[in-house]
One Martini backbone bead per residue (centre of mass of N, CA, C, O) as a GRO file, in nm:
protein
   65
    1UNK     BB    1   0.097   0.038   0.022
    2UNK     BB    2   0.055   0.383  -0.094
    3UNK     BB    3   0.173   0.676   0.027
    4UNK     BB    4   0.031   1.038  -0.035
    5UNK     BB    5   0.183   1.357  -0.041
    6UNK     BB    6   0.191   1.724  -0.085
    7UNK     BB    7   0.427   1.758   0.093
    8UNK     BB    8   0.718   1.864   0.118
    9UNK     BB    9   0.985   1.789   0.174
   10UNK     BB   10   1.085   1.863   0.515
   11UNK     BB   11   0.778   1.947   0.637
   12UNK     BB   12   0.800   2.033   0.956
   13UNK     BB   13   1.160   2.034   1.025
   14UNK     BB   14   1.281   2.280   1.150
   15UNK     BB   15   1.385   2.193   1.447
   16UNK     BB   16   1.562   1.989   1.359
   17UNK     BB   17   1.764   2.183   1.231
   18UNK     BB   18   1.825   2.370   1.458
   19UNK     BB   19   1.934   2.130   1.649
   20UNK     BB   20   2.148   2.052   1.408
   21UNK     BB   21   2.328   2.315   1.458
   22UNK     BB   22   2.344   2.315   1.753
   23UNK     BB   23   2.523   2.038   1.765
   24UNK     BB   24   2.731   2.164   1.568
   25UNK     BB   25   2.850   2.395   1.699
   26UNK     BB   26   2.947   2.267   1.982
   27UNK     BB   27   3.142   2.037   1.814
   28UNK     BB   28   3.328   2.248   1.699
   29UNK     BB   29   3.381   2.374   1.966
   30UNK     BB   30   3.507   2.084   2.109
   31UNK     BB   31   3.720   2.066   1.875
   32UNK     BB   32   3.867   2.359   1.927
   33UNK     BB   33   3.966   2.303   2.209
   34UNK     BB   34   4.133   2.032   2.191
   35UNK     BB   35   4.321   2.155   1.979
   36UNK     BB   36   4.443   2.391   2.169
   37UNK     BB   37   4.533   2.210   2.363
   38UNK     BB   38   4.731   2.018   2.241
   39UNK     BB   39   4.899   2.240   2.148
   40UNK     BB   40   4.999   2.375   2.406
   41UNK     BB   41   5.179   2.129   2.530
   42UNK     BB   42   5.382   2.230   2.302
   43UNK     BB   43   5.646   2.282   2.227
   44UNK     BB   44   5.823   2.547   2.037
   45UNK     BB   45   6.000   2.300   1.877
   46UNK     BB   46   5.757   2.128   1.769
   47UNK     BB   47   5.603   2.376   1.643
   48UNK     BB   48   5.822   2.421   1.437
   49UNK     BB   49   5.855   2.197   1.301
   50UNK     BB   50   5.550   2.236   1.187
   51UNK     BB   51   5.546   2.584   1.146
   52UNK     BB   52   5.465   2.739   1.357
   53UNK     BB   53   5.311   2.932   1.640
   54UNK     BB   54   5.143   3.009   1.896
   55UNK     BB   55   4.986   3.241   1.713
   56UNK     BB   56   4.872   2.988   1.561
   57UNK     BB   57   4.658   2.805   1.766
   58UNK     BB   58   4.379   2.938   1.702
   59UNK     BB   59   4.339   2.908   1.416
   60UNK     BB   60   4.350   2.639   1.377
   61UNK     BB   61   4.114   2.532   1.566
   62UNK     BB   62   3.936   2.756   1.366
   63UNK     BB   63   3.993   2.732   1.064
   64UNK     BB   64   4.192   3.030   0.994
   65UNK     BB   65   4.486   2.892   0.838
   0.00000   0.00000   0.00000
């Protein structure tokens, strides 16, 4: 048996999309924290080794590098 219907695809489900943006929001927060920690661990010479310095290590984390 097959239902039809008129209804648009995804339509009525704005507050899943809003809630999956919050969601998506928190855990870029999340992965760009734990990545700032882990780079500030490392010594200035490790740093470097990669091409770094401690002043890029924001950009880094934000994907703004």
């Amino acid at each position: 048996m097959a239902i039809m219907t008129n209804r648009p695809l995804g339509a009525g489900f704005r507050a899943t999309g809003v809630l999956a943006d919050i969601v998506g929001r928190i855990a870029a927060w999340n992965d760009a924290r734990v990545m700032r920690q882990a780079l500030s661990k490392l010594s200035d010479r490790e740093l470097d080794d990669l091409g770094l310095n401690r002043g890029d290590i924001d950009d880094i984390a934000t994907g703004r590098f």
